[in-house]
N, C-alpha and C positions, 0 to 999 in steps of 0.2 A: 494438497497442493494449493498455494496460494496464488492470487493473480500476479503478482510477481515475478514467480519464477520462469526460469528460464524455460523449461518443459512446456510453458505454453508459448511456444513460438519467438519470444520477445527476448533481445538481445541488448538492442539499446533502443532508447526513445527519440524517435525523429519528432514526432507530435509529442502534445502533452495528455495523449488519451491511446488509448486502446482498447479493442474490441478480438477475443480472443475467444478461442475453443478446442476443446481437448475431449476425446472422451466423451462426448455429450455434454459436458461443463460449459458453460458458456461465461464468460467475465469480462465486465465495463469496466474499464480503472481511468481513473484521471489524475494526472501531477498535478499538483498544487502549488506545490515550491520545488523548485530545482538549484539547486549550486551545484558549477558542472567544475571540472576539474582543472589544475590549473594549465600554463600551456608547457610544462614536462608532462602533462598527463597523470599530475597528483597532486595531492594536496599539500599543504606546507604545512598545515595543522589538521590533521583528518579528527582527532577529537573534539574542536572547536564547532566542526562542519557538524559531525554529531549533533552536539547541543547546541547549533541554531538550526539544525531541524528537528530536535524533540523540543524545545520552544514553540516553531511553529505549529506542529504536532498539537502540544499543551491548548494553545488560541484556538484551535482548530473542534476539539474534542466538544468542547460547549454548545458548540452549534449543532451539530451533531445531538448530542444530549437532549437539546431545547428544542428540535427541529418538529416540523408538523409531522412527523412522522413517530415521536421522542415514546408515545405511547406504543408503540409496538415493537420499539426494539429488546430483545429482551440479551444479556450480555452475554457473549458466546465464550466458553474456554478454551483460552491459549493451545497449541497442540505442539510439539516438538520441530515441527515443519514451519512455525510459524515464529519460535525462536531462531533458528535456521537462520531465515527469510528478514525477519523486523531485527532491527535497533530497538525501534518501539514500538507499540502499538498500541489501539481502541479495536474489539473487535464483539460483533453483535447479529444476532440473526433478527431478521426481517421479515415478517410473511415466507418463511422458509429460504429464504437465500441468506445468502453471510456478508454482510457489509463490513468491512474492513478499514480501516485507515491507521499507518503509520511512516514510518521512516524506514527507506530504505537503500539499499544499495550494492546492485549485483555484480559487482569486479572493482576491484581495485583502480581500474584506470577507468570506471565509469560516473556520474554525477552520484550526487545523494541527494533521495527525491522524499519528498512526503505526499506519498498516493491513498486515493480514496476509491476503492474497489467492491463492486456489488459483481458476487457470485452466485451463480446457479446449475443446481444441479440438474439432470437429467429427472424429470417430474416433479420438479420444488414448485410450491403453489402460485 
């Protein structure tokens, strides 16, 4: 289950963060970039929307990559929940937690956001 999803509590984002828990899970995420929807409540180009958030995505991942932290992230593997969930994604374990960042976008009449989310599990170091 990704911070994303709906099953941890979040519907839509009033802030551009959240602080969640499921299970013992506990998950930080923060929006990054938001385009919220138009005023029908959709997009006019929803693939457009796409690719200017896997663009920002792209700008996004290097720092990440580069970051004081770049030596301990080691790359995490995609999981089917996490195709689900992402458009796109960078995803990596941490000192045992999963740091996450991509695009995404939980309903049709909702924004498409590029979130950067640090998970943990129940005894993750």
């Amino acid at each position: 289950m990704g911070c994303g999803d709906t099953r941890c509590g979040r519907r839509r984002w009033r802030n551009r963060e959240r602080l969640t828990s499921v299970g013992g899970t506990v998950c930080v995420s923060f929006a990054v970039w938001i385009r919220d929807v138009d005023a029908s409540g959709y997009f006019d180009d929803l693939e457009a929307v796409y690719e200017e958030g896997e663009r920002v995505l792209a700008g996004l991942l290097p720092g990440i990559e580069r970051s004081s932290f770049a030596g301990r992230l080691v790359e995490a593997e995609r999981t089917a929940e996490d195709e689900d969930e992402f458009i796109a994604l960078g995803k990596w374990i941490l000192d045992g937690r999963t740091l996450t960042a991509g695009v995404v976008q939980h309903d049709t009449d909702l924004p498409v956001m590029v979130v950067v989310a640090l998970e943990a599990a129940p005894g993750a170091a």
